[in-house]
Backbone as JSON Lines, residues from 0, in Angstrom:
{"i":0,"aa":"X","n":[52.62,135.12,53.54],"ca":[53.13,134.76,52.23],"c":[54.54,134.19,52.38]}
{"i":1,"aa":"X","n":[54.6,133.32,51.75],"ca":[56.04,132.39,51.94],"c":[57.1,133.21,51.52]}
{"i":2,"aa":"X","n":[58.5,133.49,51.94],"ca":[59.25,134.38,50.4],"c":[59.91,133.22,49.97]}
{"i":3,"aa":"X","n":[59.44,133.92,48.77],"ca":[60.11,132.82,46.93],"c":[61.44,133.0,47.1]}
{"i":4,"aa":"X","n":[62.28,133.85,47.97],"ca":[63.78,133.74,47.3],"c":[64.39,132.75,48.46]}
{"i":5,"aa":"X","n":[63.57,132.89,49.6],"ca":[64.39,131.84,50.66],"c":[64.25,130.59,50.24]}
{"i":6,"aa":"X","n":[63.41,129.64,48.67],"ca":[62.96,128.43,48.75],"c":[64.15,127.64,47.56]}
{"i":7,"aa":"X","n":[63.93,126.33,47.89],"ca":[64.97,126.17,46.71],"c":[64.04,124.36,46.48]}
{"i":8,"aa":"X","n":[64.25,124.09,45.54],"ca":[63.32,122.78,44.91],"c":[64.28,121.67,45.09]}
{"i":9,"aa":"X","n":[63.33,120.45,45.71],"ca":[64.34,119.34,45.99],"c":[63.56,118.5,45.05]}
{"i":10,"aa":"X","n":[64.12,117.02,45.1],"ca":[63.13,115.91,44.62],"c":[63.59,114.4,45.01]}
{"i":11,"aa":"X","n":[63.15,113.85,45.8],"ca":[62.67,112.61,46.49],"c":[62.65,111.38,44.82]}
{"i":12,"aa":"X","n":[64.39,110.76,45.3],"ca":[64.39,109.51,44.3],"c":[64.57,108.32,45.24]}
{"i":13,"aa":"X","n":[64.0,107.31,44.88],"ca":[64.66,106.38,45.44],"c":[64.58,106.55,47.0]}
{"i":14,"aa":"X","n":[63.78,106.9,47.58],"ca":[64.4,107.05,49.35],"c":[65.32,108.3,49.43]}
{"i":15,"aa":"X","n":[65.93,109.12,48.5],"ca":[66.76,109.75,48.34],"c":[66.47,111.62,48.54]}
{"i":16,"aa":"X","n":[67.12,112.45,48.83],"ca":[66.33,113.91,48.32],"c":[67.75,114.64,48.09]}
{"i":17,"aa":"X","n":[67.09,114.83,46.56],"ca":[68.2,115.57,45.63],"c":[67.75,117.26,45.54]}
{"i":18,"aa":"X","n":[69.06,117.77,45.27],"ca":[68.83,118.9,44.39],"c":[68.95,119.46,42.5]}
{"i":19,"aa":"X","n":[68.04,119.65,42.08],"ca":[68.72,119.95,40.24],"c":[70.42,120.35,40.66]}
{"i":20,"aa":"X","n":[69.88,121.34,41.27],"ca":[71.33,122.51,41.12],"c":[71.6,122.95,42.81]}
{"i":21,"aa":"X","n":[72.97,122.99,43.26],"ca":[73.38,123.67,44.02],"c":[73.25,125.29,44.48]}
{"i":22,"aa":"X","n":[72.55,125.84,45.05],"ca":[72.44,127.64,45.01],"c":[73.99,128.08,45.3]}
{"i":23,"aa":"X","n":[74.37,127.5,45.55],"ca":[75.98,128.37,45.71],"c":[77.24,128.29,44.58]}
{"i":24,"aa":"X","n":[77.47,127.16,44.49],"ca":[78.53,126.64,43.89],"c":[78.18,125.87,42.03]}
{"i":25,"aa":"X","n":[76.6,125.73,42.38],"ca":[75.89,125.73,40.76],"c":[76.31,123.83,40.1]}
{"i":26,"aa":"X","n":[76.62,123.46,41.12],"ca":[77.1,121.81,41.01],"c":[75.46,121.15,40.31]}
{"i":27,"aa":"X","n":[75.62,120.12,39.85],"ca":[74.22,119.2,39.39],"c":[73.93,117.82,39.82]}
{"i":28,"aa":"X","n":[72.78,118.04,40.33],"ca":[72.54,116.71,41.1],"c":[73.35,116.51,42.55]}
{"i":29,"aa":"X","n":[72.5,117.37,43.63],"ca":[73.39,116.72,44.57],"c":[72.46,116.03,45.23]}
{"i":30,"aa":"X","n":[72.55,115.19,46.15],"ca":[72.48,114.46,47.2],"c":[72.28,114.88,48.15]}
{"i":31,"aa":"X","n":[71.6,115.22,49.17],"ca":[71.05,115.99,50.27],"c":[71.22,115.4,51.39]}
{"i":32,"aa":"X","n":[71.89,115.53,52.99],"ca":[72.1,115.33,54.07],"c":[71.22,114.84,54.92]}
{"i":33,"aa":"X","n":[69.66,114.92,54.1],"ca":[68.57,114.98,54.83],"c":[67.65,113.51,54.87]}
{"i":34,"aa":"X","n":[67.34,113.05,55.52],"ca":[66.59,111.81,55.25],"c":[65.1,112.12,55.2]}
{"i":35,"aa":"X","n":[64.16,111.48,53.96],"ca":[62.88,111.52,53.5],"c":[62.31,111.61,55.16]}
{"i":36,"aa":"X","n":[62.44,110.93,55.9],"ca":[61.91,110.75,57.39],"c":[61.83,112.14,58.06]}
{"i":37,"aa":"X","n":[63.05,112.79,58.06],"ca":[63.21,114.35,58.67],"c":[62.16,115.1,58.09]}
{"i":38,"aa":"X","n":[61.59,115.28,56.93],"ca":[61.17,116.42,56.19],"c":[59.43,116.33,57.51]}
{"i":39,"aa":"X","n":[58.63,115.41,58.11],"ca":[58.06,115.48,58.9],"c":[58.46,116.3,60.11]}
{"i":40,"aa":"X","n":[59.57,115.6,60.67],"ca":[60.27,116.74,62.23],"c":[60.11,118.52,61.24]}
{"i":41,"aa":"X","n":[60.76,118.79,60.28],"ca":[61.1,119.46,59.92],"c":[59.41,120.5,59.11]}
{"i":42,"aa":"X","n":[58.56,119.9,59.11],"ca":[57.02,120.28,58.92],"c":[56.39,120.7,60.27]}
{"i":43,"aa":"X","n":[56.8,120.22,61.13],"ca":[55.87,119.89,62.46],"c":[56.67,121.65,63.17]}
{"i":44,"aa":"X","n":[57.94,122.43,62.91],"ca":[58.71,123.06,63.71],"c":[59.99,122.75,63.72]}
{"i":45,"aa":"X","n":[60.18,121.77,63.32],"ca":[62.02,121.68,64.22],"c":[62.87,121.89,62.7]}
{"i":46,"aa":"X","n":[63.91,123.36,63.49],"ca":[65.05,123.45,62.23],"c":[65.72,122.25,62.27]}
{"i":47,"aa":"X","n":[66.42,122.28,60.82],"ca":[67.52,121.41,60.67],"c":[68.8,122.15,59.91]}
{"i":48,"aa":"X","n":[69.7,122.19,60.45],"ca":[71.07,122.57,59.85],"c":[71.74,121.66,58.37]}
{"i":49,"aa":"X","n":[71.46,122.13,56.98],"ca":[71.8,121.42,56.21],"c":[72.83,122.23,55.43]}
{"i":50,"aa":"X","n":[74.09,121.32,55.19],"ca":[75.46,121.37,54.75],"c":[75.55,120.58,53.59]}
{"i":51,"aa":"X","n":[75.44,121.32,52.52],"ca":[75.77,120.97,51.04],"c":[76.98,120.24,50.78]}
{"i":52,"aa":"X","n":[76.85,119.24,50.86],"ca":[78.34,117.85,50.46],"c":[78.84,118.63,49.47]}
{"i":53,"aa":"X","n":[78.25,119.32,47.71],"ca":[79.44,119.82,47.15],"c":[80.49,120.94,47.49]}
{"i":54,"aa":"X","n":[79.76,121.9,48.3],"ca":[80.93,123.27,48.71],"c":[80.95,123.46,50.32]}
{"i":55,"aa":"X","n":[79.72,122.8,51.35],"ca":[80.32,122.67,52.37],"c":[79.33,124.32,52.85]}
{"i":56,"aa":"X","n":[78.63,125.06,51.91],"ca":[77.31,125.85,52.35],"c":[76.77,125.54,53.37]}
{"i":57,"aa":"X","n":[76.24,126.5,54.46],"ca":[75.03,125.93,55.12],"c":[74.31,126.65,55.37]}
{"i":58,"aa":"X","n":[72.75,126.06,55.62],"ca":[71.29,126.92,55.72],"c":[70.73,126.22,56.69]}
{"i":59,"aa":"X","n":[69.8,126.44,57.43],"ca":[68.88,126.07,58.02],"c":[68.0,126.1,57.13]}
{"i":60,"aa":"X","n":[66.77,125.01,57.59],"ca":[65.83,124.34,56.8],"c":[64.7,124.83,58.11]}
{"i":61,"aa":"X","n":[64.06,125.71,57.95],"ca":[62.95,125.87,58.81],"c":[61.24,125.52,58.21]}
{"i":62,"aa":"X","n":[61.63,124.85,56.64],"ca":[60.1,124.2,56.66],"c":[60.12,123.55,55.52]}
{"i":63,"aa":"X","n":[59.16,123.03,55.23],"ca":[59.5,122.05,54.03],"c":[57.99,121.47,53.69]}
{"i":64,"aa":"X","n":[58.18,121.41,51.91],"ca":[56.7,120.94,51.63],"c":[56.82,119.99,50.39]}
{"i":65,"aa":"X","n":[56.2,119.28,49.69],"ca":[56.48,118.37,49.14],"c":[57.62,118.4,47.91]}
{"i":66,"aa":"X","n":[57.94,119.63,47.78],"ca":[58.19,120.43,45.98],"c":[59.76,121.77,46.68]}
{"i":67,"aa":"X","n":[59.83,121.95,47.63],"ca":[60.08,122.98,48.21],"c":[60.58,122.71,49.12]}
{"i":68,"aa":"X","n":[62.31,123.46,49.97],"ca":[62.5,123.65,51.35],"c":[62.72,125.06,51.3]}
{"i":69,"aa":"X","n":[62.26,125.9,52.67],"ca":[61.99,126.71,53.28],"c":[63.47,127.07,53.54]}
{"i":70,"aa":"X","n":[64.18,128.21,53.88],"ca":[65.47,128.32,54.59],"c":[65.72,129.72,55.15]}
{"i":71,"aa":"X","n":[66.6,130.01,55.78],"ca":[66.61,131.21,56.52],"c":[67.29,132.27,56.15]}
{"i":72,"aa":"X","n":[67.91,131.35,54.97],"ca":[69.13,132.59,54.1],"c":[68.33,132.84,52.24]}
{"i":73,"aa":"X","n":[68.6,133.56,52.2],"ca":[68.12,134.16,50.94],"c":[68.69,133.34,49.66]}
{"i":74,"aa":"X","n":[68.16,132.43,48.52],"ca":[68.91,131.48,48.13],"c":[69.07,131.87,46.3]}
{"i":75,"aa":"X","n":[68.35,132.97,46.09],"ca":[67.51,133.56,44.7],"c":[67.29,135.23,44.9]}
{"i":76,"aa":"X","n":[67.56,135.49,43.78],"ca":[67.32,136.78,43.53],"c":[65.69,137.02,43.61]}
{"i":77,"aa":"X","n":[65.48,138.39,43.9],"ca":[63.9,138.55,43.66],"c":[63.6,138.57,42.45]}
């Protein structure tokens, strides 16, 4: 079973992958470090270290699905 609190919802504009909301700092609309291309490496096994441009947060991204990234730190309350 996946856990729901490690996941946080992205969305793919433009070539682009946003977040609604920041989990840390609660910013809107950010912009994600990650290129649409990675989210494959990042399906297949391979972490990726992602650093939130608004506060400078970071998580590892250990999986990712169309709606959803996976991470290693707890991002949500239960």
């Amino acid at each position: 079973m996946i856990p729901f609190e490690r996941t946080w919802p992205y969305d793919r504009i433009m070539g682009d992958l946003y977040v609604q909301e920041c989990p840390f700092c609660k910013t809107g609309n950010v912009i994600l470090p990650i290129r649409p291309e990675e989210l494959d490496d990042i399906r297949t096994g391979r972490r990726r270290l992602l650093v939130f441009p608004c506060c400078r947060n970071k998580v590892t991204v250990i999986d990712a699905d169309p709606d959803y990234l996976l991470t290693d730190t707890v991002l949500r309350g239960k």
